[in-house]
N, C-alpha and C positions, 0 to 999 in steps of 0.2 A: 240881251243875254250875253253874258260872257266866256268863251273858251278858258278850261279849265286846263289846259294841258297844252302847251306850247306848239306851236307850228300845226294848230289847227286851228281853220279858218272860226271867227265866231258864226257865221251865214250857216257851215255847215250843224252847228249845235241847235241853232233857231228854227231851221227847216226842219228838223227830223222834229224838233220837242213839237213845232207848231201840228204837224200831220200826226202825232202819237195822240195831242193833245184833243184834236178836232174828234181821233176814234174814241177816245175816251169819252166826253162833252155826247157825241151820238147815242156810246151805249147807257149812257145816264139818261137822255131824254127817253130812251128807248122802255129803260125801264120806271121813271116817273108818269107817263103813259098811260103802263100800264096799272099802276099806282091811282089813276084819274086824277093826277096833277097834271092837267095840260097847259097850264099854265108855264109853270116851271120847267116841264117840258120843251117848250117852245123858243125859251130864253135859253138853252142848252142848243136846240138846236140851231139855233139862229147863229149863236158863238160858234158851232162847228164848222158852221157853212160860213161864216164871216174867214176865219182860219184858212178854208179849203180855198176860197176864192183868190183870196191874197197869195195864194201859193198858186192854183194858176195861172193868174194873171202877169206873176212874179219868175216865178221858180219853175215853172213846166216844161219840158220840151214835147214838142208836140209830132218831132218828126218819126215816122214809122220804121225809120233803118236804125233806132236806136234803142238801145233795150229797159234805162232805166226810163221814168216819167219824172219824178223829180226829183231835178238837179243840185246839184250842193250840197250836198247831204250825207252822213255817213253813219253806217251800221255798226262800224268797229272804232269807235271812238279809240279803245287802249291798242289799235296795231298802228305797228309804224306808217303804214303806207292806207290813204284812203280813195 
């Protein structure tokens, strides 16, 4: 994935879409479920948890004096400063 907007990093674009993506992928399994596609279900959540892991296994900080969890990533794509 590519940064669309100069002097940000692409890491930060990847890690937010990948964690938006994984909550997405859950509330879809969430509600194919209950649909009785557990099938389909499964394969959503399996992709969420595939996403989730790689993020933190990758991307996490796991120390407790620090306030975000994961790292590189940004909320405000359009402000100057991230």
């Amino acid at each position: 994935m590519c940064g669309l907007k100069k002097g940000i990093a692409n890491d930060a674009i990847t890690e937010t879409a990948a964690a938006i993506a994984a909550c997405g992928f859950i509330e879809i399994a969430e509600h194919l479920k209950e649909l009785g596609k557990e099938s389909e279900a499964e394969t959503y959540m399996q992709a969420a948890l595939k996403l989730l892991k790689a993020l933190a296994d990758n991307r996490c900080n796991w120390d407790t004096e620090i306030d975000n969890l994961l790292e590189k990533c940004t909320a405000a794509y359009h402000d100057a400063n991230h």
